[in-house]
N, C-alpha and C positions, 0 to 999 in steps of 0.2 A: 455291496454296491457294485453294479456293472457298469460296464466303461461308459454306456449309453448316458448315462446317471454323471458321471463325470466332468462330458464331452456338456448336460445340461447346466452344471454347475460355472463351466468357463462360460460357455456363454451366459448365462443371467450376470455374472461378473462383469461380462462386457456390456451388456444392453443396458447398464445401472438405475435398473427401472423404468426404463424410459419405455419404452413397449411391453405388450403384452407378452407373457411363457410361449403363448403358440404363433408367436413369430419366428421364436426358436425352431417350431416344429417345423412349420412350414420351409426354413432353412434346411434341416437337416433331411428331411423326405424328400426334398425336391422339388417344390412348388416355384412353377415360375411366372411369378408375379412382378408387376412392377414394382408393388410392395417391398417384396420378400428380397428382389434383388439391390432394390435402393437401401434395405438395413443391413443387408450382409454385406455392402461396402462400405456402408458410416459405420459402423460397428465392426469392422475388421473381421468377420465373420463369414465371407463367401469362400474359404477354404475348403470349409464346411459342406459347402452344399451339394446335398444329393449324398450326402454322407453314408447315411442309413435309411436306404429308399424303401424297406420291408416293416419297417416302422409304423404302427397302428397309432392312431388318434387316441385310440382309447388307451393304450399300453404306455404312451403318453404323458396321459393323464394321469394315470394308477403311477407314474415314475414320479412325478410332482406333488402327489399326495405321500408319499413317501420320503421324500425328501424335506418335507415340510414338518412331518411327522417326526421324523429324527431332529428335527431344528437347524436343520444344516442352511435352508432360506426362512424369508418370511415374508407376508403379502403384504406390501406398502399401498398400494391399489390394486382395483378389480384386476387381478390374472396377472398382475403384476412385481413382480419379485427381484429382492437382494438377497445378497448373501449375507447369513450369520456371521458372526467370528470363529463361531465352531465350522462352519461351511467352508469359510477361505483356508483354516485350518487344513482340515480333512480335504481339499481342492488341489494346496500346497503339497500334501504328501503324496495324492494319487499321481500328480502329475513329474511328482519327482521320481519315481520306481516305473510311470507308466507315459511319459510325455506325446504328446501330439505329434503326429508324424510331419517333419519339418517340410517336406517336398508335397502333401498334400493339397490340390489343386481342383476341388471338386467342383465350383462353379466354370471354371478355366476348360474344364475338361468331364463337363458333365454328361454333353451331348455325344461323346465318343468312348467314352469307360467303359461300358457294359459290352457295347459292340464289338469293341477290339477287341475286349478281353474272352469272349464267345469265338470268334472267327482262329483267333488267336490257339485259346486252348485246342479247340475240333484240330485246325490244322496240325498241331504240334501232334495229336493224337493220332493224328491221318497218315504225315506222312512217317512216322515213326513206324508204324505196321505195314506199310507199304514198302518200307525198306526190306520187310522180314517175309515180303511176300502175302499179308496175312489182308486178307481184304472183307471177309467176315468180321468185321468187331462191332459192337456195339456205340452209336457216340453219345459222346459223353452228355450231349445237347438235343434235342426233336424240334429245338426250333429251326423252319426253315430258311431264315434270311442266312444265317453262318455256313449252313448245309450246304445249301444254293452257290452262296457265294467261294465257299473251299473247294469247291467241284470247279467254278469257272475258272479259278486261280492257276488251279492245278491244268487244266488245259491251255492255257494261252501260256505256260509255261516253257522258254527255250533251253532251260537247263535238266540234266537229270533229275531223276528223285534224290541219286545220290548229292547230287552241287547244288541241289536246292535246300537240303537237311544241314549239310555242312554250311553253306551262307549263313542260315537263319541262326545255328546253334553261333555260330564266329557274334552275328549282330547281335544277337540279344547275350551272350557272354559280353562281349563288350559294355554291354549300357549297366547290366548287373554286378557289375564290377564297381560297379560308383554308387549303387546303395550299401549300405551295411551288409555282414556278411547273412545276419541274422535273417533282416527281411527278403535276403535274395535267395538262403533258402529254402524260408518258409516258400516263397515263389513258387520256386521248381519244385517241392513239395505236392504243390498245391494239383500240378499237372499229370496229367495221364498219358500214357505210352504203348507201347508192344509190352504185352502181357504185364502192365505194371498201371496199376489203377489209383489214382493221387486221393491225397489223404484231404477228407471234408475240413471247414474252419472249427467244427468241432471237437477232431480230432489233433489237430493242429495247437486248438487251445490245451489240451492235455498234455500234449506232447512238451507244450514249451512254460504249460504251467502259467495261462492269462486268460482273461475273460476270450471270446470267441466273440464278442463284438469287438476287441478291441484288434485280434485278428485278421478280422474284415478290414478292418483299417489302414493295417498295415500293406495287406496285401491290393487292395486298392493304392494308394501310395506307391507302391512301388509299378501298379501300371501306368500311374499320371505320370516319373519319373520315364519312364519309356518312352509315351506317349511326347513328353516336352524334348526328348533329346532327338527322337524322328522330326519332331516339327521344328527344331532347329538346325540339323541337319542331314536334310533327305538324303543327299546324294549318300551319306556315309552308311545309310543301311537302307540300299536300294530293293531287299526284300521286305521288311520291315515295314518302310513307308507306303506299301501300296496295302496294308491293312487301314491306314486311317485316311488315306487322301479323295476318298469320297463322305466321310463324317466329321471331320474335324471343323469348326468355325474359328477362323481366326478374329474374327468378332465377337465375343458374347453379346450377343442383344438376342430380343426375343424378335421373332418373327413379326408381329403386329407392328415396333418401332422402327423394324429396318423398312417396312413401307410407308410409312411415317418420314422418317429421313430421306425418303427418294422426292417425296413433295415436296420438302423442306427445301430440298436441293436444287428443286426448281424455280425456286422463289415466291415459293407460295407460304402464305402465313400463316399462324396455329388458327385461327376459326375459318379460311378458306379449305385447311386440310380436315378438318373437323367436318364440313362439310359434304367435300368430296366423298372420304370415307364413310359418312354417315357415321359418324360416332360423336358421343359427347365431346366438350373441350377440356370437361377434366379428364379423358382418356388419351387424349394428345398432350396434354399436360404433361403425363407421366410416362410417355415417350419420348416427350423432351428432356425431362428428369435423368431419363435413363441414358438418352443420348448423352447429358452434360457429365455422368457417372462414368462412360465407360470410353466415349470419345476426347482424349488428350486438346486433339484441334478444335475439339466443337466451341463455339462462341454463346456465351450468353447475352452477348451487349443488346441485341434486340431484345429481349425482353424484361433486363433487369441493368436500366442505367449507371454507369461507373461511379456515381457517386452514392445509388443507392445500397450496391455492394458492398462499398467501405464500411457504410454504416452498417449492414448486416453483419457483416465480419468482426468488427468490434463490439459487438452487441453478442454475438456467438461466443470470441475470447472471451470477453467479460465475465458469460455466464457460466463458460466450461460447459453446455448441453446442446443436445441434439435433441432437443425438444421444441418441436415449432412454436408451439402455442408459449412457454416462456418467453421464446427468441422474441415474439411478435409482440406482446406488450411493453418490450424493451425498444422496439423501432418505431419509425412514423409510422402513422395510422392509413397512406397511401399505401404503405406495403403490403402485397399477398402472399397467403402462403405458398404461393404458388411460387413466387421469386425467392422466398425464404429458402424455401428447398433446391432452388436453383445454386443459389448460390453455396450452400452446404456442402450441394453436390461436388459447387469447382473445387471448394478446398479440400476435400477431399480424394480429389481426384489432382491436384496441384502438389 
């Protein structure tokens, strides 16, 4: 079993049926849905996302037919799946020899992982051969946003090569010092230098004797831990912070909700912003969903009255599910699902 196969087992463990397998997928690839990010917050699952974004559909699917096959799940509904007793079993052991990286932050930090970590490696590559005079290297990258971007870095630069190398190596020592020792040097492993060429995650899985997806993971993990210690304290790694402080979102919302919420803000109501946008109202819907998911402040009282909230809430305890369609045969018949999911949303986010 590969770790991919594992990471599916915890989650169908947590989705307890309630959605279909390929909501999982859509979690772990990166799909950013309204969907996908209202279940990877009611299901404690946005950790997750963007997890494994090289992940095929179809490869998928061939994971979940194999796992089915072994009897480790079994389909209670269409694409719908629990786990075995031999499943939580065999879930129990993998995750005890193989645990979930505890700092992983991939919805948090979906929109900024790849980039940093591009901009990030090239430079580390750049200025280390630049120290040694050596300005022929090959990088490690051909994509040009990193390129571009490590070239203009380097010029608006008021310190040496040399004070610029010793900064960087002091800041990110410092941050690496608070992951394990393991995942900080599979890290520096990972990275390429003057005359020293960092070793693939498949290499890496050899070396340390684990799946190379599970590798990824780690080594991901430990850029989100970066990532969250610059975004809480820029000034402390003033070289550091200027790799993420044009991609970072300190919001997660998708782009369509945050102009959504500028309406909103004006005091326009869900079918006059429905309007303006031209879009449905079950697509402002679900940018209000998302707003009540991810906004602390946001208020649902407009749409879903204080008394009919109680009664949703108690009707939700009651059932123990995140299943609308349950929830809503157990409430008045005045309620939508549209308020059901609202209010899911507060407690969850409460």
């Amino acid at each position: 079993m590969n770790y991919i196969q594992t990471v599916m087992l915890y989650s169908m463990q947590q989705l307890k049926g309630e959605r279909t397998v390929y909501g999982i997928y859509h979690i772990v690839a990166g799909k950013k849905s309204a969907q996908t990010i209202q279940d990877g917050k009611i299901f404690g699952l946005s950790f997750l996302f963007q997890s494994f974004s090289y992940l095929k559909k179809e490869t998928f699917a061939r994971y979940v037919k194999e796992l089915n096959s072994q009897q480790l799940i079994k389909e209670v509904d269409h694409q719908k799946y629990v786990l075995t007793a031999k499943g939580e079993q065999v879930l129990r052991t993998q995750l005890r020899e193989w645990p979930l990286p505890a700092k992983l932050s991939g919805w948090q930090f979906a929109s900024s992982t790849q980039l940093f970590l591009s901009r990030l490696t090239l430079f580390i590559q750049t200025i280390s051969n630049l120290q040694y005079f050596q300005k022929g290297f090959l990088p490690i990258t051909q994509d040009a946003e990193p390129i571009q971007w490590v070239k203009a870095y380097l010029f608006s630069q008021s310190y040496s090569r040399e004070e610029l190398a010793k900064h960087l190596f002091g800041e990110l020592q410092c941050i690496l010092k608070r992951c394990s020792s393991r995942d900080a040097d599979m890290f520096v492993q990972h990275l390429s230098g003057y005359k020293r060429i960092g070793l693939t995650k498949n290499q890496l899985a050899e070396y340390y004797n684990m799946d190379e997806n599970y590798v990824h993971l780690l080594i991901i993990s430990v850029v989100h831990q970066i990532i969250e210690q610059i975004s809480e304290c820029p000034s402390e790694f003033p070289v550091l912070q200027k790799f993420v402080q044009d991609v970072h979102m300190t919001v997660p919302l998708t782009a369509s909700t945050v102009k959504t919420y500028e309406w909103l803000q004006k005091g326009k109501s869900l079918k006059e912003v429905a309007r303006i946008r031209r879009l449905k109202e079950s697509t402002i819907e679900d940018h209000i969903a998302e707003l009540a998911l991810f906004l602390p402040n946001f208020t649902i009282d407009a749409y879903v009255k204080v008394e009919d909230q109680e009664e949703i809430i108690n009707a939700f305890k009651a059932l123990n599910t995140n299943q609308l369609k349950e929830i809503k045969k157990r409430v008045s018949d005045h309620l939508t699902y549209f308020q059901i999911r609202l209010v899911l949303a507060k407690c969850v986010t409460d």
